[in-house]
BAFI-3210 file (N, C-alpha, C; in Angstrom, 3 decimals, decimal comma, padded with zeros to 6 digits):
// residues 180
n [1|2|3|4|5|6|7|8|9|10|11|12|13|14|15|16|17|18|19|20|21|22|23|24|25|26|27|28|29|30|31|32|33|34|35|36|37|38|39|40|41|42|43|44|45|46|47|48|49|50|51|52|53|54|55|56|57|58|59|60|61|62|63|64|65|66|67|68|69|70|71|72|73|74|75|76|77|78|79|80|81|82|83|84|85|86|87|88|89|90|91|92|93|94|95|96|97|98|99|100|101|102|103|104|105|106|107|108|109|110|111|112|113|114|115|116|117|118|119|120|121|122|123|124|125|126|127|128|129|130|131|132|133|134|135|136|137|138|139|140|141|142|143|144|145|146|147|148|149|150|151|152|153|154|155|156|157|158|159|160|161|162|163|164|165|166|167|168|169|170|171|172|173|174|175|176|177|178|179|180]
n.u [105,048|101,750|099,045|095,870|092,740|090,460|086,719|085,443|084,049|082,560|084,268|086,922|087,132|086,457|089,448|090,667|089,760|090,979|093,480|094,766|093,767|096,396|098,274|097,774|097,566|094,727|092,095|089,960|087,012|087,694|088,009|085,503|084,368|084,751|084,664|081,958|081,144|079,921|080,697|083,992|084,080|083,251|085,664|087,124|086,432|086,244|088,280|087,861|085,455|085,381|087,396|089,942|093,531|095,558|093,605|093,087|095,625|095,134|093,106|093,764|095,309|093,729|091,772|093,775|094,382|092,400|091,579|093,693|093,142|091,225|091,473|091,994|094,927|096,463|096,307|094,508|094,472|096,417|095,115|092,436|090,217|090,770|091,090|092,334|091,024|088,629|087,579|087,110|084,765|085,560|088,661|089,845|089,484|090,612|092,380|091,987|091,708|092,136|094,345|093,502|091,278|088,130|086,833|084,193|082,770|084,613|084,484|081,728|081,745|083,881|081,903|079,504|081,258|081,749|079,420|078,754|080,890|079,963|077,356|079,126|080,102|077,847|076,683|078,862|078,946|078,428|080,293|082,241|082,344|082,716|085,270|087,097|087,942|088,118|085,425|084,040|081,123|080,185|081,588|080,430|081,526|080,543|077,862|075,600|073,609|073,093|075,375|075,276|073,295|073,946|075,771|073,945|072,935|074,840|075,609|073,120|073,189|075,167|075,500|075,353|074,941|076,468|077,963|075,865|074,888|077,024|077,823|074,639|073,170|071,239|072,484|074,291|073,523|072,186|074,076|075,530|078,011|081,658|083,778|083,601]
n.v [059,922|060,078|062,057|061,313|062,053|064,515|065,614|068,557|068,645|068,874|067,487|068,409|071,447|071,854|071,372|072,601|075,005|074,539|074,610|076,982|078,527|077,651|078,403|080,798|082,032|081,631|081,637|079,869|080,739|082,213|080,831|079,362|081,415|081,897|079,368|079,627|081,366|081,899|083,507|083,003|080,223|079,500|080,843|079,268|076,032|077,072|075,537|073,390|072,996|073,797|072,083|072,140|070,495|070,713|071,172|070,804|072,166|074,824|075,425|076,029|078,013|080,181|080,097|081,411|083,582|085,197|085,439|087,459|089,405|090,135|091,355|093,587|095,133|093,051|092,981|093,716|096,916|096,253|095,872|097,632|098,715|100,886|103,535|102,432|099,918|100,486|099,655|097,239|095,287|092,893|092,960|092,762|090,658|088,779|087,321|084,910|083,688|080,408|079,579|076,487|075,409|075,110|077,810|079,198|078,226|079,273|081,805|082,831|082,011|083,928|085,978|086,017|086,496|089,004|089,988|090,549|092,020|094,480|095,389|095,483|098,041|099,350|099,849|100,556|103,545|105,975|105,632|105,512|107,982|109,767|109,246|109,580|107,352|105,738|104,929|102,903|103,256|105,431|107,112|107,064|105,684|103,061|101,991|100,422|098,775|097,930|096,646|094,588|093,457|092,552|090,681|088,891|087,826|086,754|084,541|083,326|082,266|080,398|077,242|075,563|073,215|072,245|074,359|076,591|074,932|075,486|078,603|079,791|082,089|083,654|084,403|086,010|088,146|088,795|089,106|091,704|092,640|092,375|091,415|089,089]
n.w [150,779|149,970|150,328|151,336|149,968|151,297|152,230|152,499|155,924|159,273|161,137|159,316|159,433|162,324|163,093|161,330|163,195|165,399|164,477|164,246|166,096|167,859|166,728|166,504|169,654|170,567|172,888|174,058|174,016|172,018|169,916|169,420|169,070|165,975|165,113|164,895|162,997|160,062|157,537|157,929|157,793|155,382|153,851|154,528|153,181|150,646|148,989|148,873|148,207|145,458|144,282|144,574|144,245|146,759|148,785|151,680|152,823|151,284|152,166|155,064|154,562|153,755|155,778|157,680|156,490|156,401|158,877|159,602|158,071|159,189|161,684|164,040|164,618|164,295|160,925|159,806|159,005|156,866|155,298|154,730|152,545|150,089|147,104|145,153|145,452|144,276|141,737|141,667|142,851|144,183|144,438|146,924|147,992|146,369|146,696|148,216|146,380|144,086|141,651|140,951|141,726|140,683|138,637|138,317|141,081|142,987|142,778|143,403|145,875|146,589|145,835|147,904|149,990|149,417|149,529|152,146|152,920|151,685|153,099|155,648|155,181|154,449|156,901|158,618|157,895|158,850|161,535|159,756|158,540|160,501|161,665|159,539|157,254|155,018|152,752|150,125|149,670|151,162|149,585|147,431|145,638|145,357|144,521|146,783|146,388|143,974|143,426|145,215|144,116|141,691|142,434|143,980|141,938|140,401|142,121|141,814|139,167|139,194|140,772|143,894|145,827|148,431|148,860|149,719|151,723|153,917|154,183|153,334|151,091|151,843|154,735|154,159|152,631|155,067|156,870|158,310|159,335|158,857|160,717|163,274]
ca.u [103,728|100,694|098,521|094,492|091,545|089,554|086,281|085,024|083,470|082,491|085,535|087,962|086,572|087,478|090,357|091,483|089,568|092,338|095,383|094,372|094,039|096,977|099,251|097,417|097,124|093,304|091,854|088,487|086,291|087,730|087,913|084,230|083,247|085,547|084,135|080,424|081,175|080,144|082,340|084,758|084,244|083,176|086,779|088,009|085,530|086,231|089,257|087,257|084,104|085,896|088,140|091,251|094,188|095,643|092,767|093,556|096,676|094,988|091,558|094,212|095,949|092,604|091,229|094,595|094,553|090,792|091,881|094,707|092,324|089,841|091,670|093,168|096,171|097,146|096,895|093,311|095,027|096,769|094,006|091,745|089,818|091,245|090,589|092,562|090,364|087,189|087,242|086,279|084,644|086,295|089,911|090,545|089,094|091,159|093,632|091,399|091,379|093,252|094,619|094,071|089,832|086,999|086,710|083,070|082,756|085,593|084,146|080,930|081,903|083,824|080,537|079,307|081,662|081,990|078,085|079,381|081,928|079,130|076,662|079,565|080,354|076,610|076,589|079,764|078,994|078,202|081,218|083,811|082,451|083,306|086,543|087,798|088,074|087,464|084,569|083,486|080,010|080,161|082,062|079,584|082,473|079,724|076,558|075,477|072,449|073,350|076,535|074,793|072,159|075,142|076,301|073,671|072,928|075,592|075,048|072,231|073,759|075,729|074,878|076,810|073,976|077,329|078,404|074,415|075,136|078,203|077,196|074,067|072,760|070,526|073,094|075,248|072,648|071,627|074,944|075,960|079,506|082,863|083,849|082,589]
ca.v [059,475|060,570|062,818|061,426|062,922|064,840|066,100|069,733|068,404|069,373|067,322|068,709|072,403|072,022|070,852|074,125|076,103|074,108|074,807|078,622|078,762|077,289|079,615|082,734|081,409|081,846|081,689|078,441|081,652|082,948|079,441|078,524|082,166|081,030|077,808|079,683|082,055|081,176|083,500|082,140|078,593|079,418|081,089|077,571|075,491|077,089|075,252|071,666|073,303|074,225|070,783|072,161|069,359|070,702|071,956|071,387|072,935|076,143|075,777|076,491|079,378|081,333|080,133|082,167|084,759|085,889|085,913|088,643|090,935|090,761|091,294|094,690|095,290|092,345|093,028|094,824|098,070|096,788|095,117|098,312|099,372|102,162|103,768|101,346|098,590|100,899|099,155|096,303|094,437|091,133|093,119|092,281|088,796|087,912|086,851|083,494|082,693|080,113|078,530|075,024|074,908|075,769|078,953|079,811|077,869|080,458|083,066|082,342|081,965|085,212|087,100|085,938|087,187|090,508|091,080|090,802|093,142|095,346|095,255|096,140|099,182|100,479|099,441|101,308|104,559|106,665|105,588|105,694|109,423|110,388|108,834|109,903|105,993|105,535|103,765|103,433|103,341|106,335|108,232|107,316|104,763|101,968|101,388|099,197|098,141|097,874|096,204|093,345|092,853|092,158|089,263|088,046|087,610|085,851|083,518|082,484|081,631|079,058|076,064|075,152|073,273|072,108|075,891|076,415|074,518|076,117|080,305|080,380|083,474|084,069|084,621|086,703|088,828|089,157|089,662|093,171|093,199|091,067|090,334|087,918]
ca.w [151,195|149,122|150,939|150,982|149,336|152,250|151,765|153,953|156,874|160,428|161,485|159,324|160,047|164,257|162,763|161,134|163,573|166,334|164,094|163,882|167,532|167,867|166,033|167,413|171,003|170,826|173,872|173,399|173,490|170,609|168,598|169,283|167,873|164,571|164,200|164,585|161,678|158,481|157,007|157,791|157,430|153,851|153,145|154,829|152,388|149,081|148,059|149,015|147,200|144,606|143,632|144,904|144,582|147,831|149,548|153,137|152,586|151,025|153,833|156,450|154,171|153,323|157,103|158,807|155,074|156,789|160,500|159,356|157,211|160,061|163,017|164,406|165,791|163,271|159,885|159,320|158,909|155,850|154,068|154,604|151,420|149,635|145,996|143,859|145,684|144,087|140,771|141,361|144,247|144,750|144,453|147,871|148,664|145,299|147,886|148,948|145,351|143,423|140,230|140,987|142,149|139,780|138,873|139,173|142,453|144,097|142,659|143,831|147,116|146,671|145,418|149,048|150,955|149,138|149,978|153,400|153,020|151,110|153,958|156,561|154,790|154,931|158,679|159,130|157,277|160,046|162,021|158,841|158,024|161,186|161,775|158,142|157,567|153,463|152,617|149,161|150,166|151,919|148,854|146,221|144,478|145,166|144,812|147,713|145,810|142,402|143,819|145,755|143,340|140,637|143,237|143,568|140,381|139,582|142,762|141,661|138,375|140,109|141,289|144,669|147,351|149,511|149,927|150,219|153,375|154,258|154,235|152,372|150,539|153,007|155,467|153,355|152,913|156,234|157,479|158,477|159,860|158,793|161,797|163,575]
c.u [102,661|099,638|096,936|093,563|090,569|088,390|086,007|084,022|083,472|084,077|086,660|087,726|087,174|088,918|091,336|091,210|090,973|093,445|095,408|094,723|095,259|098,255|098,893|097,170|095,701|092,762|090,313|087,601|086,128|087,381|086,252|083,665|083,726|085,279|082,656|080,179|081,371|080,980|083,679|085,383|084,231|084,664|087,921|087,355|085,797|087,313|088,909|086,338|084,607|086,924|089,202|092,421|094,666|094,752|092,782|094,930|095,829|093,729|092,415|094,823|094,488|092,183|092,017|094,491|092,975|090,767|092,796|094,164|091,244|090,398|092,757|094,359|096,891|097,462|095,596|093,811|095,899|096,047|092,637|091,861|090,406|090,748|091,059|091,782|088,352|086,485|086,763|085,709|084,986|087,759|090,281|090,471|089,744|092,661|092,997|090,973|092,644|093,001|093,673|092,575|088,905|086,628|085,483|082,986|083,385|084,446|082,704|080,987|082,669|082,851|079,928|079,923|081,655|080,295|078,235|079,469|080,852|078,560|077,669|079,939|079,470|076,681|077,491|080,096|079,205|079,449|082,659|083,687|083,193|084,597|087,530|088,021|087,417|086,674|084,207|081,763|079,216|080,780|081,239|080,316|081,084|078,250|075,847|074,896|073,025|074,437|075,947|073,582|073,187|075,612|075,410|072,524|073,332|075,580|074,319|072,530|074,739|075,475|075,514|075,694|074,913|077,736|077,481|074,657|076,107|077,892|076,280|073,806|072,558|071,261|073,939|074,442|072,499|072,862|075,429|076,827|080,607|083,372|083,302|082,233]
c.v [060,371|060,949|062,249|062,240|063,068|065,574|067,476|068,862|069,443|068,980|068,342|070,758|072,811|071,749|072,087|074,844|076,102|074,940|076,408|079,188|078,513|078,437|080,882|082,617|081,852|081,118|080,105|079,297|082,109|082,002|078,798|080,213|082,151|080,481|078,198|080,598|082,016|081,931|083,249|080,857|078,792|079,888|079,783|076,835|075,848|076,135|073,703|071,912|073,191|072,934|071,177|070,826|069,618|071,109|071,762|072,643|074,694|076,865|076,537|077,963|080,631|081,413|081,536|083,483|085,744|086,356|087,310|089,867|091,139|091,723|092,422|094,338|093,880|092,300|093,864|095,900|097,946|096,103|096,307|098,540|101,036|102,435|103,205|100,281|099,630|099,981|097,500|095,081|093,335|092,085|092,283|091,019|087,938|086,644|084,825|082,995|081,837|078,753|077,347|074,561|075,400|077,201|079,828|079,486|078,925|081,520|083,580|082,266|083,528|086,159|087,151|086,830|088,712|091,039|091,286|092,283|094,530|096,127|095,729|097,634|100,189|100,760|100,759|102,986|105,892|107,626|105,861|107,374|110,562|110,281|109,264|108,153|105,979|104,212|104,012|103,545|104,731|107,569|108,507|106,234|103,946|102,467|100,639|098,241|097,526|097,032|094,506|092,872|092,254|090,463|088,288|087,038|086,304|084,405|082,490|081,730|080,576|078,856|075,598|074,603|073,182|073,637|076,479|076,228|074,819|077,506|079,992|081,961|084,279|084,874|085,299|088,246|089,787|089,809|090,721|094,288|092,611|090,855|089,704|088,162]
c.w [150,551|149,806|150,766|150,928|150,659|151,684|153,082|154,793|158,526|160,965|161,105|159,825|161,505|163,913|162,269|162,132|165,012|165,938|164,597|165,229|168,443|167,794|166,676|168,606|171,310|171,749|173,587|173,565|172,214|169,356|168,744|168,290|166,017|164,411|164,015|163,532|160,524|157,577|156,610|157,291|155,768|153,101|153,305|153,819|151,366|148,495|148,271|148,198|145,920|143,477|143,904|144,718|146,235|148,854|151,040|153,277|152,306|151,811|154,657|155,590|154,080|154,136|157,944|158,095|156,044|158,312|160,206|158,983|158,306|161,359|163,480|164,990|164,716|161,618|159,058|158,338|157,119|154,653|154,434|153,066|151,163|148,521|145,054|144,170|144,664|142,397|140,315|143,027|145,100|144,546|145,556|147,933|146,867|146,132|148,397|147,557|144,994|142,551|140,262|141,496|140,227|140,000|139,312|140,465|143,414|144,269|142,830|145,523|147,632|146,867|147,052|150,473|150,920|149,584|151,433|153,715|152,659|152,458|155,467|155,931|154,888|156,321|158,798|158,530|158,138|160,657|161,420|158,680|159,280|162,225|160,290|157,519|156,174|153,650|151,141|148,607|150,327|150,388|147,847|145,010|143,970|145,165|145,263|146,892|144,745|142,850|144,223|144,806|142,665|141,258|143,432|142,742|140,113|140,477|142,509|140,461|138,553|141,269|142,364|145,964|148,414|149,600|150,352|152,050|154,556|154,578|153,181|151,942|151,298|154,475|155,307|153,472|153,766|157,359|157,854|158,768|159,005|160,084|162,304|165,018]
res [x|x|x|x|x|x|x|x|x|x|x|x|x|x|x|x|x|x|x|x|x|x|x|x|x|x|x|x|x|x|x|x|x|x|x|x|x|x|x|x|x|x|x|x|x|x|x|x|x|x|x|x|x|x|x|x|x|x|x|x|x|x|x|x|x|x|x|x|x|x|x|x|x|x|x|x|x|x|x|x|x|x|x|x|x|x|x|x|x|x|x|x|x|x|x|x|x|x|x|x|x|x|x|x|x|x|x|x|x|x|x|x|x|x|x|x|x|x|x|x|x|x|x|x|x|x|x|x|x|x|x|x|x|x|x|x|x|x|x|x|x|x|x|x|x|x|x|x|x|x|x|x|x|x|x|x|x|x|x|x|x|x|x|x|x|x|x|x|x|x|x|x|x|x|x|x|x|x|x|x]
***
């Protein structure tokens, strides 16, 4: 049976944010603050943004791939930044890429999340210096600025109004934690 062409919607969206909850017995507290985090949704959304052939299939892998790296006591701990992640800023979130979409589009949606990630690292400077807790923020690796300007840069160099509508800039930006 031949699988039909879905596009990202609100529907399909509750739809992962269900499965998710599902698998991790998330409480309908936890799955309404998942379905209200664009973060998220946008690491669910890239592989529909993007032209994916399987892209539900890889929404729900990069949806549960983002619950794991966020979420203590589950898998945080081994997706913490370290000094081989210093060379380049998308190392980690290379993980929610793949083959089979458009490559700027991902990577584009990457650049997004990594200002995220940027922006929690200033936030958390404070708290990492005095926990010993590597930041490369905090060591001098990065350059917040110079870092997020670079992104978005290249943002703006692609064209994407549906991920626009999904996490815009603006909200990337503005963001200040990764979790949600």
């Amino acid at each position: 049976m031949e699988r039909k062409t879905v596009c990202f919607s609100d529907d399909v969206w509750s739809d992962l944010v269900e499965r998710t909850g599902i698998l991790y017995h998330f409480d309908e507290s936890v799955q309404e603050r998942i379905a209200s985090c664009g973060l998220f949704k946008l690491a669910a959304a890239l592989p529909f943004l993007s032209g994916a052939k399987d892209a539900y299939r890889i929404s729900l892998n990069n949806l549960m791939l983002i619950l794991v790296m966020s979420m203590k006591g589950v898998g945080k701990d081994i997706f913490l930044h370290d000094q081989t992640d210093d060379q380049d800023v998308l190392h980690r979130l290379q993980l929610l890429y793949h083959a089979d979409g458009d490559h700027d589009i991902q990577m584009r949606g990457l650049a997004l999340l990594a200002i995220v990630m940027i922006n929690d690292y200033c936030t958390d400077k404070v708290e990492d210096s005095k926990n010993g807790k590597y930041n490369p923020v905090l060591t001098g690796a990065w350059d917040s600025d110079a870092k997020r300007a670079e992104l978005v840069s290249y943002i703006k160099s692609v064209s994407c109004p549906e991920m626009d509508e999904v996490f815009p800039l603006a909200a990337a930006v503005s963001q200040d934690m990764w979790w949600f």
